[in-house]
Short mmCIF file of the C-alpha atoms (twelve columns), coordinates in Angstrom:
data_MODEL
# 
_entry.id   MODEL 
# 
loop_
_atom_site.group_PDB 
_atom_site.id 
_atom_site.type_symbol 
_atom_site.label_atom_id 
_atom_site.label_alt_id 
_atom_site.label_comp_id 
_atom_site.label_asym_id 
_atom_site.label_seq_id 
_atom_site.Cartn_x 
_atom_site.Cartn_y 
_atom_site.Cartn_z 
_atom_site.pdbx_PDB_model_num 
ATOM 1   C CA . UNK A 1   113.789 119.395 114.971 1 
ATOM 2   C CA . UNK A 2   114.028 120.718 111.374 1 
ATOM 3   C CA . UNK A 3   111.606 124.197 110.670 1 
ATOM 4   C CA . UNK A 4   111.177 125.700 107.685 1 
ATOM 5   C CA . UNK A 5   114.223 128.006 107.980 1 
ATOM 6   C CA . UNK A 6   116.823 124.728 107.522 1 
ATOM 7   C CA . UNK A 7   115.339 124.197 103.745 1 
ATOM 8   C CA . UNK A 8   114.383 125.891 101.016 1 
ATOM 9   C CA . UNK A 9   112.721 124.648 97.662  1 
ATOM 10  C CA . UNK A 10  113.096 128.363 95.782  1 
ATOM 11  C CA . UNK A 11  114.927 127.736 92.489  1 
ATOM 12  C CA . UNK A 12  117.467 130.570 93.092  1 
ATOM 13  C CA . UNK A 13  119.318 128.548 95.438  1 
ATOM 14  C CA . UNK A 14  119.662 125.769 93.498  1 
ATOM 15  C CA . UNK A 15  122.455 123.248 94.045  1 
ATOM 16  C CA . UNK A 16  123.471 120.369 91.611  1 
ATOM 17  C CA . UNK A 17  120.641 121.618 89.776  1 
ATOM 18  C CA . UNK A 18  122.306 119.920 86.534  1 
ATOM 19  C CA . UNK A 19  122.195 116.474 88.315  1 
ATOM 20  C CA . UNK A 20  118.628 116.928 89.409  1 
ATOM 21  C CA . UNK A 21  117.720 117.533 86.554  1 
ATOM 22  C CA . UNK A 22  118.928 114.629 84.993  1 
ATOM 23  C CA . UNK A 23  117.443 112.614 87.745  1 
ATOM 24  C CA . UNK A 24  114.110 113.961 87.370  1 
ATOM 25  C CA . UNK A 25  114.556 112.992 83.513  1 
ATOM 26  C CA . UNK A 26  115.172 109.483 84.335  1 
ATOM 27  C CA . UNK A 27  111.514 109.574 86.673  1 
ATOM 28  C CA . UNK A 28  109.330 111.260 83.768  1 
ATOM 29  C CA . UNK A 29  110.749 108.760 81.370  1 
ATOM 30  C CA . UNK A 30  109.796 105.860 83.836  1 
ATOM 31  C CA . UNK A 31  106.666 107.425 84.233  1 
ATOM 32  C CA . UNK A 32  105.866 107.462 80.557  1 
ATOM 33  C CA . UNK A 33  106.876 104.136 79.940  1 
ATOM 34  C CA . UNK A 34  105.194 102.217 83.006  1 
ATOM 35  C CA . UNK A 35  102.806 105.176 84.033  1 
ATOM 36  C CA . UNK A 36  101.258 105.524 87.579  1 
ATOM 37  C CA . UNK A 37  99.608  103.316 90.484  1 
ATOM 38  C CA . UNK A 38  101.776 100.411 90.554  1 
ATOM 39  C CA . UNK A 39  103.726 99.089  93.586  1 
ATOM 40  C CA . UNK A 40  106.509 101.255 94.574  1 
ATOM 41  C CA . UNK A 41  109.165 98.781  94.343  1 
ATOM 42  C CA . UNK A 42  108.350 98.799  90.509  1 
ATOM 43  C CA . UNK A 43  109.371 102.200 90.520  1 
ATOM 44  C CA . UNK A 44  112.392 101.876 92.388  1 
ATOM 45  C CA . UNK A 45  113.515 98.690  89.714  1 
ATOM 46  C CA . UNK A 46  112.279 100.938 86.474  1 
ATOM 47  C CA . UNK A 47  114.184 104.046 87.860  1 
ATOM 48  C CA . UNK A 48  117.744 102.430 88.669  1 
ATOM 49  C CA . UNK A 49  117.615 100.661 85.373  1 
ATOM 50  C CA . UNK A 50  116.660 104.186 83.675  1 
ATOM 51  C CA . UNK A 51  119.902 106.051 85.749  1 
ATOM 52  C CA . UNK A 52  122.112 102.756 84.585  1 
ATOM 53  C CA . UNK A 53  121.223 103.279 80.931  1 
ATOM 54  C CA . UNK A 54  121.507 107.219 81.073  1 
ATOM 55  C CA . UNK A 55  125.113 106.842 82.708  1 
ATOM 56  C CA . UNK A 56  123.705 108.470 85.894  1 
ATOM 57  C CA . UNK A 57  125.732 107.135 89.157  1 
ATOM 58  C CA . UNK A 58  123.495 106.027 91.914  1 
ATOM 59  C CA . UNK A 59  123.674 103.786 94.797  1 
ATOM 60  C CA . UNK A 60  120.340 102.248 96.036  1 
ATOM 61  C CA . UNK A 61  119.206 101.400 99.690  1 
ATOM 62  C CA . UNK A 62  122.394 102.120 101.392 1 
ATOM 63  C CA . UNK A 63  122.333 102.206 105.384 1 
ATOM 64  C CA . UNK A 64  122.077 105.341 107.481 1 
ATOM 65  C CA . UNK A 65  123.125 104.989 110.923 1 
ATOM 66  C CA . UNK A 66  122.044 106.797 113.806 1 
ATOM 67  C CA . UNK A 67  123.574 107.427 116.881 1 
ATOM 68  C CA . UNK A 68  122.264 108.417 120.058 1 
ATOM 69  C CA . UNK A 69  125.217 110.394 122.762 1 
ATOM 70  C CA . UNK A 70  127.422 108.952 120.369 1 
ATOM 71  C CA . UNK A 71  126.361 105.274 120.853 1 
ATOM 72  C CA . UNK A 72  125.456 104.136 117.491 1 
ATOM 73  C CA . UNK A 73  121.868 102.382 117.411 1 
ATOM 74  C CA . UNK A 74  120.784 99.094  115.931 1 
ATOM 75  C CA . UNK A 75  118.271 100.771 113.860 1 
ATOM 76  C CA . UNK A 76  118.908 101.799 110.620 1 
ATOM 77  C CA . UNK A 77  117.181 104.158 107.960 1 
ATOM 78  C CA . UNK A 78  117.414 103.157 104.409 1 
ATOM 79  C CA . UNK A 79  116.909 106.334 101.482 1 
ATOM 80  C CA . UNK A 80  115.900 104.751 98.264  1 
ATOM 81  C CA . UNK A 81  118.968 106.065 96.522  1 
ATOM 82  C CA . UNK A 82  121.724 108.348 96.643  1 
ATOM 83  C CA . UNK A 83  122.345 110.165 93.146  1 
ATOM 84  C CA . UNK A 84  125.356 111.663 92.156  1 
ATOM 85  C CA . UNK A 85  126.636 111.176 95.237  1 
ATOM 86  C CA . UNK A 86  124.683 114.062 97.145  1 
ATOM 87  C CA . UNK A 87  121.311 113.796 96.192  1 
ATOM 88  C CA . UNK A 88  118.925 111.616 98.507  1 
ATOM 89  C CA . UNK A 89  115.994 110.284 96.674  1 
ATOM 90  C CA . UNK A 90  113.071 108.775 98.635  1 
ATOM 91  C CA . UNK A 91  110.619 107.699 96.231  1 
ATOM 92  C CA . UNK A 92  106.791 107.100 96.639  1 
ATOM 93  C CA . UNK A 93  103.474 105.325 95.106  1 
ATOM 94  C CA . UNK A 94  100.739 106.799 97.084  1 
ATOM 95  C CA . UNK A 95  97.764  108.904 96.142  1 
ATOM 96  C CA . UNK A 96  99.483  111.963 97.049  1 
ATOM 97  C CA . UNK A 97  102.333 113.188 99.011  1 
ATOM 98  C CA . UNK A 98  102.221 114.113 102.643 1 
ATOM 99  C CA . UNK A 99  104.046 115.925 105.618 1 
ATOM 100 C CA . UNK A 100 105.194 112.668 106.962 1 
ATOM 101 C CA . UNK A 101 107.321 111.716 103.762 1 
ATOM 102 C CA . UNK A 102 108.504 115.407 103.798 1 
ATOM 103 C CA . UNK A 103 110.079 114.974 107.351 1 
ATOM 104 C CA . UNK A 104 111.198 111.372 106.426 1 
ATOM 105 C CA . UNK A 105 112.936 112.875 103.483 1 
ATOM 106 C CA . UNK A 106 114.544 115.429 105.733 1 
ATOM 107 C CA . UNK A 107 116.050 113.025 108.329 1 
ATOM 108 C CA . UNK A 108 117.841 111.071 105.551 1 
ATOM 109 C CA . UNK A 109 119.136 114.539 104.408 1 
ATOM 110 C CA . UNK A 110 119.825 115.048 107.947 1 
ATOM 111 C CA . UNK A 111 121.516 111.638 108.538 1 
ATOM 112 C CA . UNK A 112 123.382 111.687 105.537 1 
ATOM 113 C CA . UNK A 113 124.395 115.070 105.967 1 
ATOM 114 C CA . UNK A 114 123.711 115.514 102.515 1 
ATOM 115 C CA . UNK A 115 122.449 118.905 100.724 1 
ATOM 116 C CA . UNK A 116 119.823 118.007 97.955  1 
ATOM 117 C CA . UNK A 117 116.842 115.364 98.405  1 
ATOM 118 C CA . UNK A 118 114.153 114.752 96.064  1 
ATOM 119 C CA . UNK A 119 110.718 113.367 97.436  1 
ATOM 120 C CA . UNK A 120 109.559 111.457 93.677  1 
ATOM 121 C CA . UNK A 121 106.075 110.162 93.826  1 
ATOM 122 C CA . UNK A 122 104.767 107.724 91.257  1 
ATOM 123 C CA . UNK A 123 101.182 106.904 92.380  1 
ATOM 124 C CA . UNK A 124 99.208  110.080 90.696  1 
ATOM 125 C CA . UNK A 125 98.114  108.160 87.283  1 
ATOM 126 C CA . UNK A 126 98.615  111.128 85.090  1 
ATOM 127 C CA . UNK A 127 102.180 112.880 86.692  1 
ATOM 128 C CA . UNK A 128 104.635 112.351 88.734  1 
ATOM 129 C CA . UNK A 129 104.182 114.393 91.587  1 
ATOM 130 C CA . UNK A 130 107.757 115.812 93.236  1 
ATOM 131 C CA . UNK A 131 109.393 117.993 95.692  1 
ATOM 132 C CA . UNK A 132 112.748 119.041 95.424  1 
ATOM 133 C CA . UNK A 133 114.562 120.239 99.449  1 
ATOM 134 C CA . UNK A 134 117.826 121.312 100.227 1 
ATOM 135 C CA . UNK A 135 119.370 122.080 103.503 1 
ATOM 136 C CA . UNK A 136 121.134 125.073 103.467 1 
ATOM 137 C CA . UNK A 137 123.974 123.501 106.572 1 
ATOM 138 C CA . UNK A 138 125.152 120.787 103.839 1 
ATOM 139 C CA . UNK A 139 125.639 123.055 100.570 1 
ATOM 140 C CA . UNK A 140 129.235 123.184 99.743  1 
ATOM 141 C CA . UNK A 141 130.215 126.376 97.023  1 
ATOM 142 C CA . UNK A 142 131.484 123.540 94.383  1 
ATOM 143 C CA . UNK A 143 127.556 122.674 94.435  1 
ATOM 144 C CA . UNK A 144 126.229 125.964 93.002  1 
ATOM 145 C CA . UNK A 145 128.509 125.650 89.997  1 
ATOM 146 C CA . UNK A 146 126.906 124.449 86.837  1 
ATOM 147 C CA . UNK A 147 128.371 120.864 86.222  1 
ATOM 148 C CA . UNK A 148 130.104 121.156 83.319  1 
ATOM 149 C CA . UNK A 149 131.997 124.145 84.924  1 
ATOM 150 C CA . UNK A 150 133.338 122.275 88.020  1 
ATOM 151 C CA . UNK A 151 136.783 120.703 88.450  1 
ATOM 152 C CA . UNK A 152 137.553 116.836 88.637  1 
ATOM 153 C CA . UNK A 153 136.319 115.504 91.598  1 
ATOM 154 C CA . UNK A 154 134.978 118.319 92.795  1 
ATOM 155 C CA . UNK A 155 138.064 120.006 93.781  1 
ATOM 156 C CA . UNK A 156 136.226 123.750 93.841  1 
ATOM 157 C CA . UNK A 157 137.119 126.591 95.532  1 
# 
């Protein structure tokens, strides 16, 4: 079970903060154009079409498996998208955000083994409402490096 220790959300430990930011660019623009309280899978449509015309790699609703003793199970968990590569986006039209999308936002981080996940919520009419996690286990150093100062494919030491 995750506790508060395994994540932080402080900005001074901020990994591929240059490719959040660029994601959370994409969801304000979506925002302003289409604005709150329509059907989630609006969102999710409006935002990958945003991250394809700002040159932002992203793969949506890719498979996590999970395994149980080392047996993998049937059941699958699906993040909205993967950005980047590392960050694990699980957006959200509701009236506001609660614990239960937190921990389902931690499990695909946990899953996916992946540092950085962004919890994006559309519904709010006037914001977008978001939380920004990162678990400390998955940061690599390469991650804390501005982007433009890291080597191709991140080969950082």
């Amino acid at each position: 079970m995750l506790s508060t220790d395994d994540y932080v959300t402080e900005e001074e430990f901020n990994p591929l903060a240059d490719e959040g930011f660029e994601l959370m660019g994409a969801a304000f623009e979506v925002h302003r154009v289409v604005r709150g309280g329509l059907l989630e899978e609006v969102y999710q449509e409006s935002l990958e079409e945003e991250l394809r015309l700002r040159g932002i790699p992203f793969v949506p609703r890719q498979e996590l498996a999970v395994f149980y003793k080392g047996r993998e199970l049937r059941q699958r968990y699906i993040p909205d998208l993967y950005v980047h590569g590392e960050i694990v986006v699980e957006l959200k039209s509701v009236r506001a955000l609660a614990s239960e999308h937190v921990a389902q936002l931690l499990n695909y981080l946990r899953l996916a083994r992946k540092p950085v996940g962004y919890l994006i919520n559309f519904g709010p009419l006037g914001k977008v409402e978001w939380k920004r996690f990162v678990l400390r286990e998955f940061v690599q150093p390469w991650m804390l490096l501005p982007k433009g100062g890291r080597r191709p494919n991140n080969q950082n030491v």
